[in-house]
N, C-alpha and C positions, 0 to 999 in steps of 0.2 A: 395399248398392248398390241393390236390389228397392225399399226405401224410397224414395229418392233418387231415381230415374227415376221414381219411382210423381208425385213432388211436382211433378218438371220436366213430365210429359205433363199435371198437372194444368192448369199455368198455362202452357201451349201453348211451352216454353221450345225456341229454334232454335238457341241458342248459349249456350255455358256459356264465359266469362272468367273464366280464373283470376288472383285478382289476389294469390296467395302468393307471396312472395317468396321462398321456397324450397319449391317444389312437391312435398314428400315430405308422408307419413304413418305411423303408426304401423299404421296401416291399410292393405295391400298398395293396394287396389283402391282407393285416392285418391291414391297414387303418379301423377306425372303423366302417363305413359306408359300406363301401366294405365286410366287414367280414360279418355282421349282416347282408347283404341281402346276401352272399352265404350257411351263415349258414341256413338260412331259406329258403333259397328253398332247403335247406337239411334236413328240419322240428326239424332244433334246435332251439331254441331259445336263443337271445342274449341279456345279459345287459351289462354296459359299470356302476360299482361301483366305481368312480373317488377318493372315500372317503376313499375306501381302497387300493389307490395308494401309488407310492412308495415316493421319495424326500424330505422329510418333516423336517421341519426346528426343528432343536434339537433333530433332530433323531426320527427314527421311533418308537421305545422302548417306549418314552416320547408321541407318537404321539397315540398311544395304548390307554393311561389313556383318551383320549379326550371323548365327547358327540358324536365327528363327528365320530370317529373308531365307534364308539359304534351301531350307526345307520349301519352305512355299513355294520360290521357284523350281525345286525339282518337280516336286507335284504338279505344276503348269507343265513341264518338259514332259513328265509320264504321259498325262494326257495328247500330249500334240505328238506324242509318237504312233500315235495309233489312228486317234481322231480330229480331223477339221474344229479346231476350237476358237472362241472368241473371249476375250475380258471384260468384263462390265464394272462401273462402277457408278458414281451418281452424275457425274460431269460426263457429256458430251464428247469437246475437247480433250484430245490426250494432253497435249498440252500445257493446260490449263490446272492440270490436276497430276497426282503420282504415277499413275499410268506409265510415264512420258521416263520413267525410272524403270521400269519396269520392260519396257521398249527397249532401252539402251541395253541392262544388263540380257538381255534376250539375244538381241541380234548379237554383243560380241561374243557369246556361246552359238554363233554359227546362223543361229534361227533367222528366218524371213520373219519380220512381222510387218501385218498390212495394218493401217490405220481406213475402217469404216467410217466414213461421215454419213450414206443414206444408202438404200437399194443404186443406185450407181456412180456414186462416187467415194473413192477410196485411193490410197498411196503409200506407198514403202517407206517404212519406219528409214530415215537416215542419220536419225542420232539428232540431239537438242542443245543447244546451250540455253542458257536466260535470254542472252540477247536476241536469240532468234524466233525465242516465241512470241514476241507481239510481230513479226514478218509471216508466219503462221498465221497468225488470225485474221493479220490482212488480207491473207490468201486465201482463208476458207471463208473472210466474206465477202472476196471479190472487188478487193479495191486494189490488187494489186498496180 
């Protein structure tokens, strides 16, 4: 968790969304309860957007065109109108996980999104396809 708030004060973060769709961990202290009260007495503030979870039946892609994505991402947009916000969820990699949709529909409504890898290193959301994510990984682990 010391990590973790170490990365968030790096990049000035005011709000941490969570966008798991089942907010547990194997990890006590990513538990969603647990998180949002150490977040906040570290005066971030926490939301838990279950809507823009991941698992969704006929795919995520499909799960996009919904009423319900649609709310969730305004609620991300409320937020980042006001406050420095960041996405959580249990994967690392955007990539690698629904995030990486959530990316995409963001930036072509205008927004910058950065993708955090650690307290200094980070880069601009430029859109994904399948094909590109294992070039991605090769780059975040240096074998480019």
């Amino acid at each position: 968790m010391k990590e973790f708030l170490h990365v968030l004060r790096a990049y000035q973060i005011e709000v941490i969304v969570d966008v798991r769709r089942f907010p547990t961990s194997r990890y006590r202290h990513f538990t969603r309860d647990r998180l949002k009260e150490c977040l906040e007495q570290h005066g971030i503030e926490y939301y838990h957007v279950g809507r823009l979870g991941g698992y969704r039946k006929g795919g995520y892609r499909k799960y996009m065109e919904s009423p319900e994505f649609e709310r969730g991402l305004a609620c991300v947009e409320e937020l980042a109108a006001s406050k420095r916000v960041a996405l959580m969820c249990a994967e690392l990699l955007f990539f690698r996980c629904h995030r990486r949709f959530i990316a995409d529909a963001l930036t072509q409504r205008g927004h910058t999104v950065i993708h955090i890898v650690d307290d200094k290193k980070s880069y601009e959301h430029r859109g994904l396809t399948e094909t590109t994510a294992d070039r991605k990984l090769d780059e975040f682990l240096g074998k480019e």
